[in-house]
C-alpha positions, -999 to 999 in steps of 0.1 A, spaced: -359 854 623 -360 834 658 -368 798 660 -391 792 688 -388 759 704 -417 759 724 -440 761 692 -420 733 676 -414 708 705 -435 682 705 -449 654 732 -440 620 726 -473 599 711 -484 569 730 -471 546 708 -436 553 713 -437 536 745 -448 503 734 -426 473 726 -432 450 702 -412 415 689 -397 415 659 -381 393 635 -345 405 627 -327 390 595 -290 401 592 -279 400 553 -250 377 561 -245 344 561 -235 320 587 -203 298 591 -226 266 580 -241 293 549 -277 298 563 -291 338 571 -283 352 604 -324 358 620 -332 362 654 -363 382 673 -354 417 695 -378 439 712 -381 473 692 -397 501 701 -396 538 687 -381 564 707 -397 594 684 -367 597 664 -350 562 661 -357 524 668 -348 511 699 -336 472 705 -338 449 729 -324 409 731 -356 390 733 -348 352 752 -368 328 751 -375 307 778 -396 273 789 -429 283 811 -426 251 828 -390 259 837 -398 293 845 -431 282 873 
């Protein structure tokens, strides 16, 4: 039997191409004892989740 790719490729939906923030919590602890959390930009690739570092930044600093 021959597996045909072109029947079982697929295209990409929209939604794959959209970041989003989210809120990362890391199950450790820090050197003071409080969780590790911090927010990255994710998006999905169509297979696996795709990070970015979010920074934050002052829109009075930034004008």
């Amino acid at each position: 039997m021959a597996f045909d790719l072109t029947k079982t490729s697929r295209q990409r939906p929209d939604w794959t191409e959209i970041w989003h923030l989210w809120t990362v919590i890391v199950p450790r602890r820090s050197i003071n004892g409080q969780l590790v959390y911090g927010k990255v930009w994710r998006r999905h690739d169509g297979r696996d989740w795709i990070y970015k570092k979010f920074t934050e930044y002052d829109d009075e600093a930034a004008a």
